[in-house]
N, C-alpha and C positions, 0 to 999 in steps of 0.2 A: 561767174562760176561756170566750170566745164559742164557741157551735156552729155549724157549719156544714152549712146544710138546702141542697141544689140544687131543693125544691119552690118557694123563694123567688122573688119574682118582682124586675126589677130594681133598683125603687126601694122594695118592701118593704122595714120595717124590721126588724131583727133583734132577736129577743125577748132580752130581758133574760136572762142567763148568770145561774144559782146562783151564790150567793157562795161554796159551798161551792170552785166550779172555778177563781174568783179568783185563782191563783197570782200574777199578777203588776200592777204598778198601770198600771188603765188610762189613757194621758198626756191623756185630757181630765176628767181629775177629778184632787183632790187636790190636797196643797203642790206648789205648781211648782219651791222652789225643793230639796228635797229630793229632789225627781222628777229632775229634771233631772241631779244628784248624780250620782245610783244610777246613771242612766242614760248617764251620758258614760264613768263608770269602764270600764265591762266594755270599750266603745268605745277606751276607750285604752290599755286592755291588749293590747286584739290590734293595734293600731295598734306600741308598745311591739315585740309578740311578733314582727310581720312585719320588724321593723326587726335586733331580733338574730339570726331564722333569715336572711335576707339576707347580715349583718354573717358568722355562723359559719357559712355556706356557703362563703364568701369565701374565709376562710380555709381550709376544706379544700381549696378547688381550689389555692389559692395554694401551702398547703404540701405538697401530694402533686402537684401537678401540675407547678406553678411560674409564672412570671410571663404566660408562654404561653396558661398557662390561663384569669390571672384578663381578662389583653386581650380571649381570645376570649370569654367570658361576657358582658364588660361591652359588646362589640360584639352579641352576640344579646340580651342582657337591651333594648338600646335599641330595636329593633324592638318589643319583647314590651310597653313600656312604651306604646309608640303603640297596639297593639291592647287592652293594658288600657280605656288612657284613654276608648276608643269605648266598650268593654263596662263600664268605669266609668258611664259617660253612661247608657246605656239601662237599665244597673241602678237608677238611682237616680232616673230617672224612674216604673221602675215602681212602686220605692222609695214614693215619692210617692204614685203611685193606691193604693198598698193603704193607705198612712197616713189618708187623705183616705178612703177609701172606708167603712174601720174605722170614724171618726171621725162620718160619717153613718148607720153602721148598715147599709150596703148591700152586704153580702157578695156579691149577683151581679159588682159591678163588681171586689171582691176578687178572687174567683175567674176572673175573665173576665183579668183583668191575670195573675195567676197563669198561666192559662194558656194565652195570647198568649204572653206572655216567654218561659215553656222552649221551646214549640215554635218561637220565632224562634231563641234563643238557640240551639236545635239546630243548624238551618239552619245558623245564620249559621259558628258555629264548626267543627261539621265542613267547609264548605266551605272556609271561611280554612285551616283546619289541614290539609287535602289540598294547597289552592294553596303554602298554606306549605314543605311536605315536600319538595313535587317544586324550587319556586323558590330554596329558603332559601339557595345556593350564590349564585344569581346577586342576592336582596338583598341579602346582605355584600359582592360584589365592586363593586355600586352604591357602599355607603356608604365605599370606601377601606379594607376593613378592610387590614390590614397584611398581605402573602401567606405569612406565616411562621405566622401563625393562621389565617389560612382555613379551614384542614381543621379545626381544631379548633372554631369556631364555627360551622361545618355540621353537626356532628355533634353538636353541643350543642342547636343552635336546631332539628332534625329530630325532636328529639325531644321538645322544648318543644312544638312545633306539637302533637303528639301528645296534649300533656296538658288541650292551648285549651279539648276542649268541658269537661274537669272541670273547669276551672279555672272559665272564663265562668259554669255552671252555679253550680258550689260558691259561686263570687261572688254569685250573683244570691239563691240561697235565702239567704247569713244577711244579703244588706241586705233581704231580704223580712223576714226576723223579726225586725228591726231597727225597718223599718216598723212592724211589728204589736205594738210596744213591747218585743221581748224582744232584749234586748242582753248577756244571760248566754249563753245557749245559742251564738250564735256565739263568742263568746269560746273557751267548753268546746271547743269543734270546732276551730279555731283552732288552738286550744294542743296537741292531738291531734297535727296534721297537721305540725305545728314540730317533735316531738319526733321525729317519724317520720324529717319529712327531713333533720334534722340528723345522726341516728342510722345513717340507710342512707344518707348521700352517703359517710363512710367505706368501709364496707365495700364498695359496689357501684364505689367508684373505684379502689381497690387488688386488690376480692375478698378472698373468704375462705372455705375448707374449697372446697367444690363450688361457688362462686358466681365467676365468671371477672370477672378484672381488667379494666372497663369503661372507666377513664380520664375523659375531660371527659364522656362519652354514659354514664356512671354516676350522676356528679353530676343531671344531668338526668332519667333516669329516675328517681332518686331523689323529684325533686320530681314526676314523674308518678303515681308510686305514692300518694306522700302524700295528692295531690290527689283520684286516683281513690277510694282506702282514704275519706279524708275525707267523699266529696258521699256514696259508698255508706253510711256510718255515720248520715250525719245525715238522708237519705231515710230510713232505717230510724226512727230516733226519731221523724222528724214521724207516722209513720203509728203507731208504739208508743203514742206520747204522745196521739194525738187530737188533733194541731194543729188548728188553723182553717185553716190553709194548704193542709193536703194535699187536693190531689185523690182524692174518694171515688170509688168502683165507678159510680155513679148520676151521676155529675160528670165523665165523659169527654169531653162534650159540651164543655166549657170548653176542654181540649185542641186549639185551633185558630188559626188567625191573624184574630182578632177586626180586621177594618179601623179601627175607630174607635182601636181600643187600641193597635193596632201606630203606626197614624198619629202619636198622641200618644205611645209612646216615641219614634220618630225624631225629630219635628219637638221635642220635649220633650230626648230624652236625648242629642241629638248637639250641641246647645248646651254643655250641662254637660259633655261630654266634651272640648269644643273649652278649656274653662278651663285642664284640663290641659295640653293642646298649648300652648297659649299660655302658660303659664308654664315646662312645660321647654324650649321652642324660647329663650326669654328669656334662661333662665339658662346656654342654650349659648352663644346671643349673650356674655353676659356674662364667661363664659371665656375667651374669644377676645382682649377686654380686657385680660384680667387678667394673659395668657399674655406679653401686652408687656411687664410687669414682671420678667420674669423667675424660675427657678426657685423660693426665697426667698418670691414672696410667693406662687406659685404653692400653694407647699404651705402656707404660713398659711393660705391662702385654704381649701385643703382641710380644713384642721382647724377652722376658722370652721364650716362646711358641715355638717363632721358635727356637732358639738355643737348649731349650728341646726336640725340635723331634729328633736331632742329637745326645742329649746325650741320649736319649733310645736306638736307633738302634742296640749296641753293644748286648744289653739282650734279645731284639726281635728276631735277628739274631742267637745266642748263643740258647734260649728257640725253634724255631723253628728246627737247628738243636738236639738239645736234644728231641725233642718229635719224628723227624724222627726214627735217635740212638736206643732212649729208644722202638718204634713200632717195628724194627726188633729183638730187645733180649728179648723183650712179647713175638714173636711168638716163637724165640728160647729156650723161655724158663731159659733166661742168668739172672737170677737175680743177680747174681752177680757181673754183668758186668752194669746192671741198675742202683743200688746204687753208682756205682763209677760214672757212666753217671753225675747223678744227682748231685753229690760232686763235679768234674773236674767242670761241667755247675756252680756253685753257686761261686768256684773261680773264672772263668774267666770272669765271672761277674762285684765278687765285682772287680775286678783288672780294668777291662775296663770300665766299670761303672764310679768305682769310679776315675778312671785318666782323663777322661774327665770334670767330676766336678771338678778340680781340677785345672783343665790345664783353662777352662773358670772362676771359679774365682779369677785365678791368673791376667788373662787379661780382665775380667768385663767390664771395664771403655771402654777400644778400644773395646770392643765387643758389647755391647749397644748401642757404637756411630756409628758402620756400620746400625744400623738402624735406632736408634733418630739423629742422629747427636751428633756431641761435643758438642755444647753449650743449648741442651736441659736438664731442669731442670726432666726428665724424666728419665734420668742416673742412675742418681743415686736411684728414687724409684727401678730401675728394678737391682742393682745391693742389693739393700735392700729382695728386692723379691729374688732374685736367690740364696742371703747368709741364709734365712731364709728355703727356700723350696727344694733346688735342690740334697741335700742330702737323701733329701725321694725316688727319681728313682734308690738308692743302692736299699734298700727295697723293692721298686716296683722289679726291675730285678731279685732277689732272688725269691719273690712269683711268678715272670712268671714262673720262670727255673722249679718250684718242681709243677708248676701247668700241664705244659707243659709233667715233665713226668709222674701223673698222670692220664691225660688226656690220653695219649699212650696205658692205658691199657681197655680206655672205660668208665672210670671215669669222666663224663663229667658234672656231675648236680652241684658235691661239690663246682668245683672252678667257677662255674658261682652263685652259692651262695654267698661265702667269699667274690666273687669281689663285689656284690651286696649291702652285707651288708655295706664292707668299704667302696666304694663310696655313695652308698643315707640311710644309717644309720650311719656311720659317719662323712663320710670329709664333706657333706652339712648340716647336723643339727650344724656339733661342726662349723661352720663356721657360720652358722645363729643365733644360741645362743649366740655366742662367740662376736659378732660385736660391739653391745653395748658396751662392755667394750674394746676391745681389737682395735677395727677399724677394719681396711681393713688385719690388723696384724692376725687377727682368719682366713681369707681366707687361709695366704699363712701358718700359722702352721696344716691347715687342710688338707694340703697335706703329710706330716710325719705322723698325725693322724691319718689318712686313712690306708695309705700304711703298718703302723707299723702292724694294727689291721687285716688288710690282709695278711700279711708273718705269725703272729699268728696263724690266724687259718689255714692258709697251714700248716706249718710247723706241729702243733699238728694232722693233718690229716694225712702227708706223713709218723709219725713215729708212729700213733696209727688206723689210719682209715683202711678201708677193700679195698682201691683201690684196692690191688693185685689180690684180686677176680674178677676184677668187668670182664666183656668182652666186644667185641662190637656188637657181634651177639648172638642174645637166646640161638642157639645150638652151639657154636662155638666149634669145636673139637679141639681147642688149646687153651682148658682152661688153664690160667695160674697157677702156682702151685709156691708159694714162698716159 
């Protein structure tokens, strides 16, 4: 493993690490396509893991609270998903600088990203989570919540706000180690913090012995504890272990809002954050749609949705690794180890991708009845839905992969266009046009429609556009040169 010296100066290079500290492989050396492997796995276990502590929170609320519950959660969970998606964005810009920085050897700019981010992400979170506590009443009465949960999704979101800065925090270190190639160690933490919250949302919402019956604001402190427990555990290892990450005694100096650095996460991470936005604002759109068809396909639709979040994971996980990859051979300089990046990442794709579509509509009929039931006439719409549409997330996974190593170089505006265009310039126009004649049948062809027209214009981008140039910082002294 590399050392980390603060006598370093910025564009010094970092001495070459003992093999003896090696633990893990560095992503600009090496098979890439076994690199690449090791490296999405751990990525898509915790991807996996977020998806069932989600799933079996749900359920606690649902079954100890009742439906009440799960309304008002799912109303404070949407606000919470906007302020991810921001702190999404600027994690994974810095994401980026430490990839890129690792990757040229220039541990000043490492550390200098390092420590811009915590102290913004301080800032930023405690302030939102103060505004949050005192407002959260009047954001829910904003969005319509139902007045029959209200109380309940204020006292759920008041306390979420509470847990913003560990959360933002705990987000930003493991996609920092993520950067710096190490995609076990969040995983390990991850899985820590899942066990926790799944474990205390019982008891802190019923109580038990001396612990008093909390109700919806149990659930939630739930997830606050796990979170806080979580960032506190793995601050502890980075400084146990000898990260390269951690900020040393001698290194507080870093601890500041570096203007170059902060410049380049907003202008860098609020692009990336805005993908988000634009795809859940889409697929609200899309609901809305769907909701014309009535009950019926309403809930196909549902059961489509969930089984779809599982068959994306493989390309989230896959693009997430590749944009790490492709950040350290920017800063190295490896083009030629990026274009294979991006190729291996677009195989194991289509391979994983497309085997899960594959493997679900061979079993549909059983797959649809773990959530409608057997004898729901809803089956078979959603096995209609899923033969028509589920083929488009090959194509979605492709434009993530080649967007993902785009992005890696700073390229951040193009693919938050492309995705723009295909979601609310095609898949909702060709689906509102299309209905009159087509039915509910133009929803589910307007997701291939979309998707296609987005791989489109990636793809003509990644093999004519000027990403190679682009960078993440005005001066960065590791322009790329292709």
């Amino acid at each position: 493993m590399l050392h980390s010296q603060s006598s370093l100066k910025r564009d010094e290079p970092l001495a070459a690490p003992p093999p003896a500290r090696r633990a893990r492989p560095v992503l600009t050396e090496g098979p890439i396509a076994r690199t690449l492997v090791m490296f999405s796995l751990p990525i898509l276990g915790s991807s996996i893991l977020q998806s069932l502590n989600a799933s079996i929170n749900a359920v606690w609320i649902g079954r100890l609270i009742g439906a009440n519950g799960l309304s008002a959660s799912a109303n404070a969970n949407s606000i919470m998903f906007f302020l991810m998606s921001v702190g999404f964005g600027l994690g994974l810009a810095a994401t980026i600088l430490i990839g890129q920085g690792l990757g040229a050897c220039n541990m000043t700019q490492v550390k200098r990203t390092v420590g811009t981010t915590l102290v913004f992400f301080i800032i930023l979170s405690l302030a939102i989570g103060a505004g949050g506590f005192i407002a959260a009443p009047a954001m829910l009465a904003v969005m319509r919540t139902p007045p029959e949960v209200l109380g309940l999704a204020a006292a759920y979101l008041r306390v979420i706000f509470l847990a913003l800065p560990a959360i933002y925090l705990y987000t930003f270190v493991m996609m920092a180690l993520r950067g710096a190639g190490d995609a076990r160690t969040p995983f390990v933490f991850l899985a820590i913090s899942a066990v926790l919250d799944v474990g205390l949302n019982p008891i802190l919402i019923r109580g038990m012995g001396p612990i008093p019956a909390l109700g919806i604001a149990g659930s939630a402190l739930a997830t606050l504890l796990s979170q806080w427990i979580g960032l506190a555990a793995l601050i502890f290892w980075l400084y146990a272990s000898r990260n390269l990450l951690r900020i040393t005694r001698g290194e507080f100096h870093y601890l500041r809002l570096d203007g170059e650095i902060l410049r380049a996460l907003i202008a860098k991470g609020l692009p990336m954050g805005l993908q988000m936005i634009v795809m859940s604002s889409s697929m609200l759109a899309m609901i809305s749609l769907v909701n014309l068809y009535g009950a019926m396909t309403v809930a196909a639709y549902g059961a489509c949705f969930q089984l779809w979040s599982y068959i994306q994971m493989p390309a989230m996980a896959v693009g997430t690794a590749v944009s790490s990859m492709a950040a350290q051979n920017v800063g190295a300089r490896r083009w030629d180890r990026i274009s294979r990046i991006a190729g291996i990442g677009v195989l194991y794709n289509v391979l994983l991708t497309g085997a899960l579509v594959l493997i679900v509509t061979l079993i549909d009929r059983a797959a649809f009845a773990l959530f409608l039931g057997d004898e729901s006439p809803a089956v078979d719409i959603a096995r209609h839905i899923h033969t028509v549409a589920s083929w488009s997330f090959i194509l979605f996974g492709v434009a993530f992969v080649l967007s993902s190593v785009v992005r890696a170089t700073g390229a951040v505006v193009p693919p938050l266009i492309f995705l723009f265009i295909a979601m609310w310039l095609v898949r909702l126009p060709f689906a509102w046009v299309l209905t009159p004649r087509l039915g509910a049948d133009a929803i589910w062809w307007s997701f291939p429609a979309g998707s296609a027209v987005s791989l489109l214009l990636l793809l003509a981008y990644y093999g004519f556009g000027d990403w190679r140039k682009a960078r993440m910082m005005e001066h960065d002294a590791n322009i790329p040169v292709s």
